[in-house]
Every structure is written in C-alpha cells, then in structure tokens.
C-alpha positions in Angstrom: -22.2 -38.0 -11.6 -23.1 -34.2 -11.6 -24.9 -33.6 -14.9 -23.8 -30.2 -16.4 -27.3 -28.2 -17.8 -27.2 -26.0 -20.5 -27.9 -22.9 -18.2 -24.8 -23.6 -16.3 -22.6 -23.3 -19.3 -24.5 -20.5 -20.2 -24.0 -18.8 -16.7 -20.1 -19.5 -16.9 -19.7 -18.3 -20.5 -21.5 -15.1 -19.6 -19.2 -15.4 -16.1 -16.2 -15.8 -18.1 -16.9 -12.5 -20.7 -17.5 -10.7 -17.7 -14.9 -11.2 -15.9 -12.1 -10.5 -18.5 -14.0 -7.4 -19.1 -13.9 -6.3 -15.7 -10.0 -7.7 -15.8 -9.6 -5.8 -19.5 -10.8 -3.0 -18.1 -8.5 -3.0 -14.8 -5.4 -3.6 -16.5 -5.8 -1.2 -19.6 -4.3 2.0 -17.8 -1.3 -0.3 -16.2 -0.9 -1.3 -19.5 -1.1 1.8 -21.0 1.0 4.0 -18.9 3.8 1.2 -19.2 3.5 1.1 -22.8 3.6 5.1 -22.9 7.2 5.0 -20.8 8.8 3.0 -23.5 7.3 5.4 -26.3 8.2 8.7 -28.2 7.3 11.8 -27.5 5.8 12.1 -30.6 4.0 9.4 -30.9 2.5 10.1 -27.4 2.0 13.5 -28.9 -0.3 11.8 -31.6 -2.4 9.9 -29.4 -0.6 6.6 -30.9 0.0 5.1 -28.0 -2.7 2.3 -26.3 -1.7 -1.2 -25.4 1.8 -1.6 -27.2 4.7 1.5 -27.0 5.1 3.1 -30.6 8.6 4.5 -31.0 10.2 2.3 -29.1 12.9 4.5 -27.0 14.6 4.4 -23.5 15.7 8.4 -23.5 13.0 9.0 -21.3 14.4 6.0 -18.5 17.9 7.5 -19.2 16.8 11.1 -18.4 14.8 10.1 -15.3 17.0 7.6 -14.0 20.1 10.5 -14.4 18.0 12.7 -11.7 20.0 12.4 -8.2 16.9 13.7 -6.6 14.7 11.1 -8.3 16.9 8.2 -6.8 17.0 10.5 -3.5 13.2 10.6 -3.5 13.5 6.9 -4.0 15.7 6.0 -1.4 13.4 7.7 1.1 10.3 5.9 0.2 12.5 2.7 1.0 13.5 3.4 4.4 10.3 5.2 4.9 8.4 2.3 3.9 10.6 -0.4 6.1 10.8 1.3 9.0 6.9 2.2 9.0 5.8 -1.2 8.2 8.1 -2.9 10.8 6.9 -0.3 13.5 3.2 -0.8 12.5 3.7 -4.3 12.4 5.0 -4.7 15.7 2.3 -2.6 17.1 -0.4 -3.7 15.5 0.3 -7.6 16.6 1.0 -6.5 20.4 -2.1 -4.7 20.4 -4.4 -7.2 18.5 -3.1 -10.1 20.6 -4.1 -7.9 24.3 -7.6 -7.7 22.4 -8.1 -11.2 21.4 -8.2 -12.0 25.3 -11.5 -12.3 26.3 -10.9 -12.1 30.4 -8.8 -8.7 29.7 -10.3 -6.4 32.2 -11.0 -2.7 30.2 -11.2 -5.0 26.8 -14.2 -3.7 25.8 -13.0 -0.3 25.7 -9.7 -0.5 24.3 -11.6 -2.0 21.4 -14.2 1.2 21.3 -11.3 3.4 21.5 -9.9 2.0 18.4 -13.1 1.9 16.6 -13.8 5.3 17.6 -10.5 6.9 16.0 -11.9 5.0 12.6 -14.9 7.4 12.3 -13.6 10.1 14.2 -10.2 12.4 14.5 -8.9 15.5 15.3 -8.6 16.8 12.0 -5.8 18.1 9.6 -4.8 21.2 11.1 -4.6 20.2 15.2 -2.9 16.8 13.4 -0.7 19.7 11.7 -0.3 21.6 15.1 0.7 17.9 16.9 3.2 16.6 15.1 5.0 20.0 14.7 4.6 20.5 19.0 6.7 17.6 19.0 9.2 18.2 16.7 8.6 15.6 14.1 8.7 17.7 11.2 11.0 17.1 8.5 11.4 13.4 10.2 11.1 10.3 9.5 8.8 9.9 12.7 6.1 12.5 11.3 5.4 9.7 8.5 5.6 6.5 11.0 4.0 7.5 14.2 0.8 9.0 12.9 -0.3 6.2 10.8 1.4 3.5 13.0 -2.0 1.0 13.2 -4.5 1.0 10.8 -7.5 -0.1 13.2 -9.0 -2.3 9.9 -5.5 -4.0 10.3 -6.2 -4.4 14.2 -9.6 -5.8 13.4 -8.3 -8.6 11.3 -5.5 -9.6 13.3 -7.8 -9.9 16.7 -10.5 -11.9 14.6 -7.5 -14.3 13.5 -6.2 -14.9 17.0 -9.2 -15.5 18.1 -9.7 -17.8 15.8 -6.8 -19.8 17.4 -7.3 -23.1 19.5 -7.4 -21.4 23.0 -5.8 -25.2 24.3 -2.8 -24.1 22.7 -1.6 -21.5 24.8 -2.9 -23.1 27.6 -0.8 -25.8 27.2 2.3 -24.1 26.8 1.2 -22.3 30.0 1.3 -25.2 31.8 5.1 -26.0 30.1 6.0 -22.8 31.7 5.7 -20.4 29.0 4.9 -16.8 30.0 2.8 -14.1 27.6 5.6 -13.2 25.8 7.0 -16.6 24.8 3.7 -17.9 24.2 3.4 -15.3 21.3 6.6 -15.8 19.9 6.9 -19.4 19.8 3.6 -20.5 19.4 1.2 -17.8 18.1 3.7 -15.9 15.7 4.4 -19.4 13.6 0.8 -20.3 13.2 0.3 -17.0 12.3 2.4 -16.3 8.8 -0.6 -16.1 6.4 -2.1 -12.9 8.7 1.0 -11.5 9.6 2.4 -11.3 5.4 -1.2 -10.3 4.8 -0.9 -7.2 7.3 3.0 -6.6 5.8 1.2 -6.3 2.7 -1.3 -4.2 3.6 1.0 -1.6 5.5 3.8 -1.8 2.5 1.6 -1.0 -0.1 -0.1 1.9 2.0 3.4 3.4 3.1 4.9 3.4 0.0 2.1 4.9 -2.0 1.5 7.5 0.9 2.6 11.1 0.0 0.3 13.6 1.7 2.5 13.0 4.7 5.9 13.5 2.8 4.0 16.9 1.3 2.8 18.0 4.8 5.0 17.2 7.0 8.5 17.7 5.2 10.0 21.2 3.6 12.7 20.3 1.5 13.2 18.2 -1.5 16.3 15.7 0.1 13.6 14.5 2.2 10.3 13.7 0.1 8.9 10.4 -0.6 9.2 9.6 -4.5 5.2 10.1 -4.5 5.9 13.6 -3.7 8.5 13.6 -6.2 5.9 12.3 -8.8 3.3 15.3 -7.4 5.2 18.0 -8.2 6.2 16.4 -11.8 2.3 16.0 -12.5 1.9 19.5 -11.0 4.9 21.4 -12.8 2.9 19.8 -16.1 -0.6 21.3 -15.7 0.5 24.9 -13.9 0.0 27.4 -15.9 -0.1 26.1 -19.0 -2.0 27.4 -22.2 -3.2 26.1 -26.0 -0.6 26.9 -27.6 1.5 24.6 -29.2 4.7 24.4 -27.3 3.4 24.1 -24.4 1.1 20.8 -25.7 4.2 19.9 -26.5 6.1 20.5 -23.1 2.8 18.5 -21.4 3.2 15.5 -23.6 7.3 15.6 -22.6 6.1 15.7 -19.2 3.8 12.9 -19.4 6.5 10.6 -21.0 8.3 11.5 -17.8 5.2 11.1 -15.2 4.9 7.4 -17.1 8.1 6.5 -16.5 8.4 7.6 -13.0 4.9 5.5 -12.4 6.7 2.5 -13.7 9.9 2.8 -11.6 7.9 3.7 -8.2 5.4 0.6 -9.2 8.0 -2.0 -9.5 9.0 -2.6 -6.0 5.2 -3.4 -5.0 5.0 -5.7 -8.3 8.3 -7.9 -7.1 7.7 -8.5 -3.7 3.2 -8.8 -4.3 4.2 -13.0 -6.4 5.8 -13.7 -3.1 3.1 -12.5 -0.6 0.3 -13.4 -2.4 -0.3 -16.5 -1.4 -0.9 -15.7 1.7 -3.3 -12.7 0.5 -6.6 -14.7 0.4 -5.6 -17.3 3.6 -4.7 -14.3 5.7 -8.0 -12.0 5.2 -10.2 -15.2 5.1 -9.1 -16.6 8.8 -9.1 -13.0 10.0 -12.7 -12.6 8.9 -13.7 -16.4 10.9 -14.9 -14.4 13.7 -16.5 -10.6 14.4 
C-alpha cells in the first residue's frame, strides 16, 4: 500500500491552487467578453461588466446578426476554412507518408527543404508579388495555396507513421496491395487520432487567419469574418477623441466587437468536444519518434 506523506498532499494542494489560477486566469477574458455581448451599453459604459452580463439584452445580437455582410463575411470563413483544411490535409498526409520511408532516395532533402521554409521565406512583399503573378487575388486560392502545409504539421504526421509497425505494410504488400491502397486501407484507419489532430490544427488556424483575407482580397463580399471583425475594432479606435460622445460611440462599438467574437468563436467551440479526444493521442504518438 502506497503511504500518502504529508508533503504530497501539500505538493497537490499547492498543485491544485495553481492550477485553477492559471485556469481562472485563462478563462476570465472568454468569460468576460461573452458576458459583455449579453450586456448594455451602459452598463459596459460603467465598467459594470466582469464575469456575469449586467443589463441583460440581445439588441446588440439582433443588430449584428441583421448585417448581410456579417453573415457574408461568415459564409466565407466557412468555405474558406473547409476547403483549406481538406487541401492541407490531403497534402500534408501524402507528403508526410513519402518522408516516413526510410529507403526513399532524396529523403533527406525533401525533409531539409521543409525545415528550411520554417526558418526561412521569401518575405511579404515577393509573397505579395507571387500570388498576384498568378492571378490569385481576390480568390479563394490566395488563402489555400500559400498556407497549404504547416511543416510543424508535417513533422508530427511523419513521426506518427513512423511510429507504425513496418510488418504491416509489408504484409499487405505481399497480399498485393500497392502504395496507394496500403495508405488507404491500412495506414489511414490506424491513423484517426493524428489525422483529427492535424484537422484540428489546420481548422482552427484557417478560420482565425485574416491577414490573408486583408492582403490578398479588395472588396468586402469576399473577406473572412476576421477581417470583418478588423475593421469593426479599427472603425472603433480611428480617430477618436476624449470627448464624451465619442466614449460613448467606443463602448457601442465594443458591445458589437463582443458579440461578433462570440458568434466567430462558436463554430471552433462545437466541433473542439468532438475532436478532442483525439487531441492528446494524436500529438503524443506523433512525438514517439524525432
């Protein structure tokens, strides 16, 4: 029988306060900014507003949700967000299996070459120049194709096929199976706690991306809801002065810019209690080998 000491319980009752500071401290602007959506202007005005909404009111939800370009905005971070993440996806596992072979000829430098663009690229401006060459401005493609593989990503999912019995695919080698089907019918299923990791990983990047949106596209039918939320926040604070109506017009707009948060948050908080079980599993295996 394991005999508890008195500096144990000391260590997890010292554990335990820390943590649900650390955790107190995470959560308090979530909590704040949702409690701020469902508040008055006024009592936002007053600096009222912390952990629970004072002046409970959904006029600020109505006037939001009533903006066509909002729900334009909004549509476009969907099918932005799908179509990246499948593409990257796709991509990503193609490539990550080619690197987990070991006998690859040129494997050792299609690694460095991805390594390489982690610490080095071209730069905003000749990435600017690039994408507007090809014509992918005011595209969906000048969001997908750029960011296509996170090389982090890459790393993960070669370390977790790695990882995998190497008997496995020899044996359905042997059955017959070429490169192709051996990836689809017997790497792919043992590999659902990476791959919903990596979907994870590329979903949440993609739909909180809006530096691409704001770079890359020139009119307002087309902009991620991030961007949408950027000029909101900057409309606020330009040119604003100390006089009372316009405090006033920056605490209407900050009613606004917390209920925008909220709606462009929710997605990522539905789908997150179905995925993240695989969260830890997926990152853990991918880390088994270097």
């Amino acid at each position: 029988m394991v005999t508890v000491t008195r500096g144990y319980r000391a260590f997890q009752a010292v554990n335990a306060v820390a943590l649900a500071g650390v955790v107190l401290v995470t959560l308090f602007p979530f909590v704040n900014i949702v409690a701020r959506s469902f508040s008055g202007e006024q009592e936002i005005r007053a600096g009222q507003v912390t952990f629970w909404p004072k002046g409970f009111n959904l006029t600020t939800y109505e006037r939001v949700m009533s903006d066509a370009l909002f729900w334009t905005n909004y549509r476009n971070t969907v099918v932005y967000t799908v179509v990246a993440t499948a593409i990257a996806l796709v991509l990503t596992t193609c490539y990550a299996y080619v690197l987990s072979k070991k006998n690859l000829k040129g494997r050792g430098l299609l690694v460095g070459i991805a390594v390489f663009t982690m610490f080095f690229n071209g730069g905003l401006i000749p990435n600017y120049v690039l994408v507007s060459t090809l014509g992918l401005r005011n595209s969906l493609w000048a969001i997908v194709l750029p960011n296509a593989i996170s090389v982090f990503n890459l790393l993960v999912m070669k370390a977790f096929f790695e990882s995998l019995p190497s008997e496995l695919e020899e044996a359905a080698a042997v059955d017959g199976s070429g490169t192709y089907g051996t990836l689809l019918r017997i790497v792919l299923p043992l590999s659902k706690a990476v791959l919903a990791t990596m979907l994870l990983f590329y979903a949440v990047s993609f739909w909180n991306s809006w530096f691409a949106g704001f770079l890359y596209m020139d009119r307002q039918e087309l902009f991620p809801v991030t961007v949408y939320l950027r000029n909101l926040i900057a409309g606020a604070t330009a040119g604003t002065d100390n006089t009372a109506s316009s405090e006033a017009a920056l605490q209407i707009a900050a009613s606004i810019q917390a209920v925008t948060i909220v709606l462009t948050m929710l997605p990522i908080m539905l789908v997150y209690p179905f995925i993240q079980r695989f969260f830890v599993s997926g990152v853990t295996l991918g880390a088994v080998k270097g």
